[in-house]
DRENBA-752417 format. One line per 8 residues: number of its first residue (from 1); for each residue x, y, z of N, C-alpha, C. Coordinates in steps of 0.001 Angstrom, whole numbers, plus 500000, padded with zeros to 6 digits. Layout:
// DRENBA-752417
NUM) X:Y:Z:X:Y:Z:X:Y:Z ~ ... .
This chain:
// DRENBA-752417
1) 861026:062404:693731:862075:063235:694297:863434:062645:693920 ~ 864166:063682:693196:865862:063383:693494:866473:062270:694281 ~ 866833:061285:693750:867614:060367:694846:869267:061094:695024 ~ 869867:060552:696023:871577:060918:696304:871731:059657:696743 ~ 872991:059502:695282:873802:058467:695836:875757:058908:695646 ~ 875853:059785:695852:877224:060613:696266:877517:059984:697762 ~ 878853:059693:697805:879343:059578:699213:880452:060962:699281 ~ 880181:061264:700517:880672:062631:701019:881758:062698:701995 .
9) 882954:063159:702051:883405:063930:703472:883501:065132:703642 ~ 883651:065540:705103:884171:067109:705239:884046:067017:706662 ~ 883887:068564:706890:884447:069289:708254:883490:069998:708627 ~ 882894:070085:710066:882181:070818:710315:883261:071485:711378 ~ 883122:073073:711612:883862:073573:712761:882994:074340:713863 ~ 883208:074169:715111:882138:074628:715702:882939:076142:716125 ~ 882725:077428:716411:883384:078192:717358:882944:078364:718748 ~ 883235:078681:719703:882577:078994:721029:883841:079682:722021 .
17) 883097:080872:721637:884329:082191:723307:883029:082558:724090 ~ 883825:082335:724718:883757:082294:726417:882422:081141:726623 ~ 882114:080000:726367:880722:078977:726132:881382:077974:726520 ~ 880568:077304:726604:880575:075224:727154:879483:074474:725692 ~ 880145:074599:725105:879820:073917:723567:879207:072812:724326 ~ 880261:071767:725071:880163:070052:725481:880131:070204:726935 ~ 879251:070206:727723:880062:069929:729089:879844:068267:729171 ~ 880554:068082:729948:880949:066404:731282:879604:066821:732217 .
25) 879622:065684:732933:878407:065628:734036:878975:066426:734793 ~ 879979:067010:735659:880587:067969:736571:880188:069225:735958 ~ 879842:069627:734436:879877:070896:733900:880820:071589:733783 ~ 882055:070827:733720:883197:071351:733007:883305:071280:731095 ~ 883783:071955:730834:884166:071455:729119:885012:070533:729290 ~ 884235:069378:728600:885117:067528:728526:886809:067808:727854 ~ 887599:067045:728125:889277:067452:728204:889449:065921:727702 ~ 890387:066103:727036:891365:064492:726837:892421:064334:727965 .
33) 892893:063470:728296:893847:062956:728916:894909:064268:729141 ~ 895175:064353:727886:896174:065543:727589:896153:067234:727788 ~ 894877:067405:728028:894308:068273:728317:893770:069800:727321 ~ 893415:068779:725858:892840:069100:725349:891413:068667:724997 ~ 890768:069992:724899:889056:070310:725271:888666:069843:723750 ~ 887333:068760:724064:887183:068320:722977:885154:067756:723045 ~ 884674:068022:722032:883258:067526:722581:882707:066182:721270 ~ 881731:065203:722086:881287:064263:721613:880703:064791:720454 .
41) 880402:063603:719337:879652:063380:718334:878220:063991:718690 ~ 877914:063659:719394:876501:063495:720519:875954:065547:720661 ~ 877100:066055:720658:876590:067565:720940:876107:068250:719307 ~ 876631:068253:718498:876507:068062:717162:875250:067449:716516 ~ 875060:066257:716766:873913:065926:716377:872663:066602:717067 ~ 873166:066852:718307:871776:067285:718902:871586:069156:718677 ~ 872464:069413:718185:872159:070894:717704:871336:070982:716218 ~ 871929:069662:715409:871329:069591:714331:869691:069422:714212 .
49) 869744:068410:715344:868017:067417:715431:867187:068982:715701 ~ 867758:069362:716664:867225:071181:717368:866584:071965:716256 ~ 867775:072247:715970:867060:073049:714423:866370:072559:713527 ~ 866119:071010:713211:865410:070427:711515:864429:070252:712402 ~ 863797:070053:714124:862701:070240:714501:862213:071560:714659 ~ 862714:072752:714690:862244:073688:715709:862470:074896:714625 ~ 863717:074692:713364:863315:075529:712249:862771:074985:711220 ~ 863352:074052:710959:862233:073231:709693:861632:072700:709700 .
57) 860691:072180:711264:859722:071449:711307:859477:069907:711006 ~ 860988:069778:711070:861148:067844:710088:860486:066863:711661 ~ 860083:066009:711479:859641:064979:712609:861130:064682:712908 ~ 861531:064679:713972:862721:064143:714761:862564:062889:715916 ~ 862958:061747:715464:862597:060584:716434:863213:060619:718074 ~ 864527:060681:717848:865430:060253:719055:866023:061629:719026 ~ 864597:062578:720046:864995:063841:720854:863555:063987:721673 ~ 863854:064119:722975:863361:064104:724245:861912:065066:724075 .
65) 861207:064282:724692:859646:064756:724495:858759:064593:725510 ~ 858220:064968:726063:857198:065402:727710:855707:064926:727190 ~ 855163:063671:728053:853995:063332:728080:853090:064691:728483 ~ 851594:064901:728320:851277:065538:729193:850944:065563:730737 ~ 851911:064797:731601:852066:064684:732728:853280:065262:732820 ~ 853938:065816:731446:854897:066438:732432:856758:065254:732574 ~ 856306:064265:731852:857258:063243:732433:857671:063278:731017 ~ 859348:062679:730652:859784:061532:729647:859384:060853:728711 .
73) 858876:061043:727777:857788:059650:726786:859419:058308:727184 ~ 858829:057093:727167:859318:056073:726764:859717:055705:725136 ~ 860575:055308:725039:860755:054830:723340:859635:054747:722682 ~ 858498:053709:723184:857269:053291:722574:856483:053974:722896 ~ 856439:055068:723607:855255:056078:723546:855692:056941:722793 ~ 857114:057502:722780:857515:057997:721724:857483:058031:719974 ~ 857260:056502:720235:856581:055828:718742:855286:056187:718493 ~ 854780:055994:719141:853028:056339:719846:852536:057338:719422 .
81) 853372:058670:719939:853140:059702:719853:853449:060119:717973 ~ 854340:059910:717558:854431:060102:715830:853593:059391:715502 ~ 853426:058303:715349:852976:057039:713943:852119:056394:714751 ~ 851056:056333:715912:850351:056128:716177:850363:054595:717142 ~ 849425:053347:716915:849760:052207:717905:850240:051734:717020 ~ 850902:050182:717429:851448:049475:716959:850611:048031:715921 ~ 850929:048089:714967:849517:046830:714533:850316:045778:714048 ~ 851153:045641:714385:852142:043559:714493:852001:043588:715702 .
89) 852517:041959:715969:852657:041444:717114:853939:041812:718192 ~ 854096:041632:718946:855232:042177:719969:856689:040963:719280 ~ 857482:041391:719009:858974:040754:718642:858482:039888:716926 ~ 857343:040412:716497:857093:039889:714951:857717:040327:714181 ~ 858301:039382:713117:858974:040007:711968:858125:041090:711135 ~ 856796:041221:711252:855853:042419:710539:856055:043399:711461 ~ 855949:043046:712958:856374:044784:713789:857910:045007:713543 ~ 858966:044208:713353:860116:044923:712824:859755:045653:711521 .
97) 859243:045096:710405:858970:046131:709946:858407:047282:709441 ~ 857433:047310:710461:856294:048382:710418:856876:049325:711278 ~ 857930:049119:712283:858715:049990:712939:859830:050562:711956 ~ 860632:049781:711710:861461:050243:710589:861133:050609:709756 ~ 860167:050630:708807:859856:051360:707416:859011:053273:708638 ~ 858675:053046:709432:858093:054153:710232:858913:055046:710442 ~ 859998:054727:711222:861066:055656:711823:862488:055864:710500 ~ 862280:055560:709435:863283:055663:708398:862527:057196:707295 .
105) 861655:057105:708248:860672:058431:707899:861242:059777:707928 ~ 861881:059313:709705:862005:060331:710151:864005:061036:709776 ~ 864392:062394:709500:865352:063042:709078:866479:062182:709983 ~ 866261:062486:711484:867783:062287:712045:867751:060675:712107 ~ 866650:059760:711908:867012:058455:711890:867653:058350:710242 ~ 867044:058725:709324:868151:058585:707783:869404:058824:708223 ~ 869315:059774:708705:871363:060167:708524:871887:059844:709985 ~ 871458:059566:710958:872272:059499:712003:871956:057965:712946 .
113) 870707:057399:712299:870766:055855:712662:870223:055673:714129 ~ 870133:054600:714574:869645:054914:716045:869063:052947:716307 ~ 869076:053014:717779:868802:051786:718231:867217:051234:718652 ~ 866510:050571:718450:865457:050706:719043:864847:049082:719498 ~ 864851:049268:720918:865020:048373:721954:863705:048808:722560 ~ 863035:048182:722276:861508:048177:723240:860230:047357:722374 ~ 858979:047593:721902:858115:046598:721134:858866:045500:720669 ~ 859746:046257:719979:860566:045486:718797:862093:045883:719062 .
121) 862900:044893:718407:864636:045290:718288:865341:045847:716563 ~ 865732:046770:717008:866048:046928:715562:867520:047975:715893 ~ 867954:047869:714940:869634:048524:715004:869953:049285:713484 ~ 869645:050434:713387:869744:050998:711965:871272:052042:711661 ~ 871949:051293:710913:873626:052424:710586:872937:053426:710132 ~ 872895:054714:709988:872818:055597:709429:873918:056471:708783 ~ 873065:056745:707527:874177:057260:706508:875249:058553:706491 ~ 874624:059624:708055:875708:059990:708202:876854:060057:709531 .
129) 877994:059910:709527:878665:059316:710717:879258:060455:710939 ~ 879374:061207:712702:880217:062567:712708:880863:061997:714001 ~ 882403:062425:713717:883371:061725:714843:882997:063161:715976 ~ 883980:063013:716929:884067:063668:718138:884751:065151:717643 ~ 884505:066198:718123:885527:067435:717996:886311:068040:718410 ~ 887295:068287:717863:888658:068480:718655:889050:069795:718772 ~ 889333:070388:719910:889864:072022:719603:890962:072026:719046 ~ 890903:072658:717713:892287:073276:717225:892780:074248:717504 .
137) 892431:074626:718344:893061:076364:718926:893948:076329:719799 ~ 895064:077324:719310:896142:076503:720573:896543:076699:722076 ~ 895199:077168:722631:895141:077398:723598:893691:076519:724608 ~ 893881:075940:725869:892865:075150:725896:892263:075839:728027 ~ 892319:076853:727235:892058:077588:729084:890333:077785:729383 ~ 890074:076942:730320:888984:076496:730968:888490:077645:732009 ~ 887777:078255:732134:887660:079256:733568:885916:079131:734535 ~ 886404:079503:735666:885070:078988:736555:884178:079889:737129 .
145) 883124:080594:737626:882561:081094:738171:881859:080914:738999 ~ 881535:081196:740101:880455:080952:741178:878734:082151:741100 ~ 877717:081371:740712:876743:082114:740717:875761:081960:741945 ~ 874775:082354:741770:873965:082662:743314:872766:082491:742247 ~ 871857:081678:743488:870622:081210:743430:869883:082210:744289 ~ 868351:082605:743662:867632:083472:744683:866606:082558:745647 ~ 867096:081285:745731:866203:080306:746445:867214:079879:748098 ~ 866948:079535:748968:867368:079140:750077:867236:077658:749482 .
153) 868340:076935:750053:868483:075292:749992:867620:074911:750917 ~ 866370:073774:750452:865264:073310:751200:866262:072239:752525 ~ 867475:071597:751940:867682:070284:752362:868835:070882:753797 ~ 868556:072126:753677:869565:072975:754775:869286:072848:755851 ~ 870292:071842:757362:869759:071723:758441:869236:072493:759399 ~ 869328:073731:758975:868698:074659:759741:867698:075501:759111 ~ 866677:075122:759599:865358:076199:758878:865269:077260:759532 ~ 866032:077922:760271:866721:079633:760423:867387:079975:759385 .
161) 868164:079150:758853:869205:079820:757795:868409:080230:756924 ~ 869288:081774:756764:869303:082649:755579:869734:082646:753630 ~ 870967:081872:754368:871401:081551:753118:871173:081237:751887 ~ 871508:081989:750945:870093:081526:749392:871880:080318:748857 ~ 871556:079299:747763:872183:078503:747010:873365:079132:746635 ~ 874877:078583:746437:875251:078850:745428:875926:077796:744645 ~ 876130:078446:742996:876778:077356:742398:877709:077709:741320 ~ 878123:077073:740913:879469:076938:740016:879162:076764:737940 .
169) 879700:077699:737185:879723:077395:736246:880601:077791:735474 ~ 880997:076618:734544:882259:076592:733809:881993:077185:732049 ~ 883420:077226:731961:883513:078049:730353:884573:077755:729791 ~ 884676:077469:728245:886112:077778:727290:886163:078740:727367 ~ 887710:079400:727710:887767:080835:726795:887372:081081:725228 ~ 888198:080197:725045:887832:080161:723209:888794:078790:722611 ~ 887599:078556:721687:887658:077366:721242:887098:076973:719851 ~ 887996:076223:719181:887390:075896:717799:887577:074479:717604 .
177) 886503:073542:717495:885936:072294:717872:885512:071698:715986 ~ 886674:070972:715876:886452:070460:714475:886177:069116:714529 ~ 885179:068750:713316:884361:067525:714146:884395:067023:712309 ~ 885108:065493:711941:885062:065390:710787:883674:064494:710133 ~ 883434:064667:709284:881843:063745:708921:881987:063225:707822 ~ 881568:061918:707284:881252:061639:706329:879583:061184:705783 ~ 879244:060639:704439:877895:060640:704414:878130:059502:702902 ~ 877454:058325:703092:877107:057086:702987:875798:056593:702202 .
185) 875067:056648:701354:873457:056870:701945:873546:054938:700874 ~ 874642:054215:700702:874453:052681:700661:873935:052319:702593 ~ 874271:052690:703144:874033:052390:704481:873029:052010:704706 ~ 872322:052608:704383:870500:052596:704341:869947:051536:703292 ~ 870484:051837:702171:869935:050748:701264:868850:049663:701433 ~ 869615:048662:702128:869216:047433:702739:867830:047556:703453 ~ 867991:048873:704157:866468:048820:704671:865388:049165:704206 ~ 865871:050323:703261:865238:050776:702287:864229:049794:701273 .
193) 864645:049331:701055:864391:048148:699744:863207:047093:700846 ~ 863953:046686:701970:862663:045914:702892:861614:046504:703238 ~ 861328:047654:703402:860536:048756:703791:859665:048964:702550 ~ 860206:049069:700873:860016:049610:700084:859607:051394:700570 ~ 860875:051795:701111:860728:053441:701383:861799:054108:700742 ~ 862085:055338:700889:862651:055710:700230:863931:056539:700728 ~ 865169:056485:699890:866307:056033:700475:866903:057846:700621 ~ 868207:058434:700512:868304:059441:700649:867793:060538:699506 .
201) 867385:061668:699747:867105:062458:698303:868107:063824:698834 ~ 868167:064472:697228:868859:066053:697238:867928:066700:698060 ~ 866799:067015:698569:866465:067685:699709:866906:067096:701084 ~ 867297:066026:701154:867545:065064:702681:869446:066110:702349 ~ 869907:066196:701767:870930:066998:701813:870768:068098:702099 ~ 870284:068441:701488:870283:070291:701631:870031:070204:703357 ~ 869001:069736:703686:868284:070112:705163:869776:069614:705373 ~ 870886:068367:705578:871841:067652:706146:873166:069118:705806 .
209) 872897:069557:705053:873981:070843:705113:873492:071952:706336 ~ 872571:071923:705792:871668:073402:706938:871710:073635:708212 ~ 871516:072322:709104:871906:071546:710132:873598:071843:710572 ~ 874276:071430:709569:875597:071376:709917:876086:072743:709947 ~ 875433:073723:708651:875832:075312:708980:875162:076250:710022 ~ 874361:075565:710459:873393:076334:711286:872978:076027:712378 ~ 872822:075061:713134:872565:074353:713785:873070:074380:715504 ~ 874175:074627:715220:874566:075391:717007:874593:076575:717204 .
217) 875146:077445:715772:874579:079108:716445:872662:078834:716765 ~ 871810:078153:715735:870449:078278:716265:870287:077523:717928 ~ 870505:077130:718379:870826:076512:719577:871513:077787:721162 ~ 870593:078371:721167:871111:079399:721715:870641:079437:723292 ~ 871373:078894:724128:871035:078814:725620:871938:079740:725973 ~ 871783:079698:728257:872998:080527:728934:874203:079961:728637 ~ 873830:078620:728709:875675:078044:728334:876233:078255:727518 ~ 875352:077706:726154:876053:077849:724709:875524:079253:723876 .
225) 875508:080152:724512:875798:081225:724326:877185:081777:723891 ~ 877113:081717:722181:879014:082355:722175:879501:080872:721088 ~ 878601:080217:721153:878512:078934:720725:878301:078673:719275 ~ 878797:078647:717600:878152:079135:717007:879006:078100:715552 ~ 878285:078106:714502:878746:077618:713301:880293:078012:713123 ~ 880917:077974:712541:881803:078427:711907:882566:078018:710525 ~ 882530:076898:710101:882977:076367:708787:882373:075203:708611 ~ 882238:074706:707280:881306:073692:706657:882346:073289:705279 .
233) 883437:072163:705725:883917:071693:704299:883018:070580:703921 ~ 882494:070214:702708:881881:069531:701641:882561:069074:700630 ~ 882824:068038:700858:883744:067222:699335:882943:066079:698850 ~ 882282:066279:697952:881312:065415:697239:882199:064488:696317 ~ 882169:063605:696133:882789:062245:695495:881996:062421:694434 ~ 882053:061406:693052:881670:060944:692257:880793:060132:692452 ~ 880006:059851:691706:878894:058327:691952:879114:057337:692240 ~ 880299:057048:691276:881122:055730:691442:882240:055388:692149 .
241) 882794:057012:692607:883809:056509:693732:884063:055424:694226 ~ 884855:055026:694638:885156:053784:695688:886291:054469:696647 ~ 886886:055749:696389:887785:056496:697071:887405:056780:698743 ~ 888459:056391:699623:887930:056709:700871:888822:057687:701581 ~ 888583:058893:702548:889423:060361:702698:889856:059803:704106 ~ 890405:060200:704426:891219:060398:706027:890449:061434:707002 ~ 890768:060824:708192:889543:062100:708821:890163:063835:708858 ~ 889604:064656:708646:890021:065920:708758:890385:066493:709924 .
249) 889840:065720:711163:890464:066555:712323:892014:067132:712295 ~ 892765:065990:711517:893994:065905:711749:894539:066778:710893 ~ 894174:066945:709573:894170:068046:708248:894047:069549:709157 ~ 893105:069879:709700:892819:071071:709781:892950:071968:710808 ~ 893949:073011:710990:894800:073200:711865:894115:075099:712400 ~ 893904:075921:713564:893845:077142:713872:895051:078061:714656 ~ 895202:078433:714117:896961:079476:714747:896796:080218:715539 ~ 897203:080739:716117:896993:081708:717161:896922:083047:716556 .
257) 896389:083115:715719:895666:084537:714955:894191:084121:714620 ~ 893740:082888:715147:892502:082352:714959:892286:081793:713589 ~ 892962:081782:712514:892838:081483:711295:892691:079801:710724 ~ 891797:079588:709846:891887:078687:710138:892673:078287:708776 ~ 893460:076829:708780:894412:076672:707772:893912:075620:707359 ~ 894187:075509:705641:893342:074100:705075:894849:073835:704371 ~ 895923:074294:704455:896714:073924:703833:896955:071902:703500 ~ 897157:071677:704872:897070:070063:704536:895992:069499:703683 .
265) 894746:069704:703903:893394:069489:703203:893271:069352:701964 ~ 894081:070796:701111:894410:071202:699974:895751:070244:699502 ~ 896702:069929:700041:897502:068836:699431:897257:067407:698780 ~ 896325:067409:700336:895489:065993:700224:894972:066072:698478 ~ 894036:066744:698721:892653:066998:697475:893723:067101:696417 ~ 894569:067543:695942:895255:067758:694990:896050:066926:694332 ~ 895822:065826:695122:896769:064754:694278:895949:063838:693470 ~ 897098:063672:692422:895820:063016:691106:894774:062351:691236 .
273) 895359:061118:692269:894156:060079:692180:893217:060062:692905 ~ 893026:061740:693817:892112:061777:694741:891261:062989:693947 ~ 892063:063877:693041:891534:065282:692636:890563:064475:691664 ~ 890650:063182:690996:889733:062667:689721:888709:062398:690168 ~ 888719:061889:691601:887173:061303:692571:886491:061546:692903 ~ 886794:063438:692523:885623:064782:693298:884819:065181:692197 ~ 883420:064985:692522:882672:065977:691952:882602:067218:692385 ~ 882550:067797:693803:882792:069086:693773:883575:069275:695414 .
281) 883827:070611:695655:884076:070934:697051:883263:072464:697335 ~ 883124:072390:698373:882209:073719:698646:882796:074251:700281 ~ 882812:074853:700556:883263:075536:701820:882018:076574:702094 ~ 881767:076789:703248:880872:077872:703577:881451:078323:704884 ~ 881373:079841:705139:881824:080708:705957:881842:081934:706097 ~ 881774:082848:706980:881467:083783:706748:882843:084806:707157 ~ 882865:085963:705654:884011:086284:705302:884376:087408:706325 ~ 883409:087635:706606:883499:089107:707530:884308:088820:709176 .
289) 883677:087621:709520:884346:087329:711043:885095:086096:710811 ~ 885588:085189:709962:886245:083935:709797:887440:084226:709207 ~ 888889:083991:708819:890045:084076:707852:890236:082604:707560 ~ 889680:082093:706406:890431:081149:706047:891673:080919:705437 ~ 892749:080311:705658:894266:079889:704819:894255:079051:703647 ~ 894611:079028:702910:895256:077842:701624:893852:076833:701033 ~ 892829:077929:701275:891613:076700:700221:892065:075810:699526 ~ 891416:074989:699518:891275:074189:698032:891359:074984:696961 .
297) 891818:074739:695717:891796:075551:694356:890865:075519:693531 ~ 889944:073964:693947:888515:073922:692909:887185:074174:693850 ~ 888125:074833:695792:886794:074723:696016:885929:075913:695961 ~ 884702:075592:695533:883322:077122:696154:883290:077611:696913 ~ 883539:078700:697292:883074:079161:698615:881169:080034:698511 ~ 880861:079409:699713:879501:080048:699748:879306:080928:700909 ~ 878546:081734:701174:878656:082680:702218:877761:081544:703437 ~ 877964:081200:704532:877384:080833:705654:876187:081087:706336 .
């Protein structure tokens, strides 16, 4: 299979009207200081893991799985459950790496890395890193609702009462959540080579695009309902690059006509000693409900 050794940046954009893309433990949409609505790395990945398990069928390590009792697997039953028992010793340098060459198997441990604290200790970077997302929309209005439960509260001091539950749930009006990524696959290397496994390939991309274009509209609950892809920048480097990009949150701007503007993006990319470092750029989106501003001039656009 194809190896990839391209290092990558770009932009993933999430959209979501009237949805809770991210909530906080309260179930509000998470806010900065400033009081702009913004969601973790953490929501992103887990829309991605969602879909490469549930549309493409990829083994996904570190996403939540039910014994048949009904309960939590543990890390190591979790192991258990993929790749079977364990055959090193407990804290052996052969169970580090019979664990590590195991779980480097799996899609979201290649690109998104992960800790693993239980048989054995092991700490893997993964090759792709996605910061937090920021709404660029210039409006950041939060709204609340009160819903009704058809259950009576058990813990209610009076077992006369009538009263069925009620409760509270929150929403963005609208929101566009740009989340910048890059992709690495030296990261891995090192383990690669101890393992003798095998390191990123052009299909470990493709699925790593698919994910990023697809991946929260497939993710379709009551909350994140409304919740959905919206742009996919791709700036592929050269082989040999050594060139490193700035994060895009800050590049990529939405107006209050919803549009989204790459003008800065496009300055960036255009200057000599950064335009020589690209092998390609690709954008994906869809033309019918998206307006993009000031593309890139060498980039592709693909339909979403």
């Amino acid at each position: 299979m194809l190896t990839f050794n391209n290092r990558v940046y770009g932009a993933a954009i999430i959209k979501s009207i009237n949805s809770n893309y991210n909530a906080d433990f309260s179930g509000q949409p998470r806010k900065l200081p400033n009081g702009t609505v913004y969601a973790t790395d953490k929501a992103l990945k887990y829309s991605i893991r969602n879909y490469w398990r549930d549309a493409l069928h990829e083994k996904v390590f570190y996403f939540k799985s039910l014994s048949e009792e009904m309960s939590p697997r543990t890390l190591d039953e979790t192991y258990n459950f993929h790749f079977g028992k364990f055959n090193g010793k407990d804290k052996s340098p052969e169970l580090r790496l019979e664990v590590l060459g195991n779980i480097l198997k799996c899609l979201d441990v290649k690109f998104f890395g992960g800790t693993y604290a239980g048989k054995t200790n092991i700490s893997i970077h993964g090759t792709c890193q996605i910061t937090h997302g920021l709404n660029k929309f210039t409006e950041n209005v939060i709204y609340s609702e009160q819903i009704m439960s058809p259950f009576r509260n058990s813990n209610e001091a009076s077992a006369d009462s009538t009263m069925t539950t009620l409760g509270t749930q929150s929403r963005l009006q609208e929101g566009h959540y740009v989340h910048h990524f890059s992709v690495n696959p030296k990261n891995i290397e090192d383990d690669v080579k101890r393992t003798s496994g095998e390191g990123l390939t052009e299909l470990d991309i493709t699925k790593l695009k698919e994910g990023l274009r697809k991946g929260a509209t497939y993710y379709d609950s009551a909350a994140k309902a409304g919740t959905e892809n919206e742009l996919l920048l791709w700036i592929q480097l050269k082989p040999e690059s050594k060139l490193v990009l700035p994060s895009f949150v800050s590049l990529i701007d939405v107006n209050e006509e919803k549009e989204i503007d790459l003008s800065k993006v496009s300055t960036l990319l255009s200057e000599v000693h950064i335009k020589n470092e690209i092998e390609k750029i690709e954008i994906y989106y869809n033309e019918s409900n998206t307006k993009v501003l000031n593309q890139p001039v060498a980039a592709n656009f693909i339909e979403l």
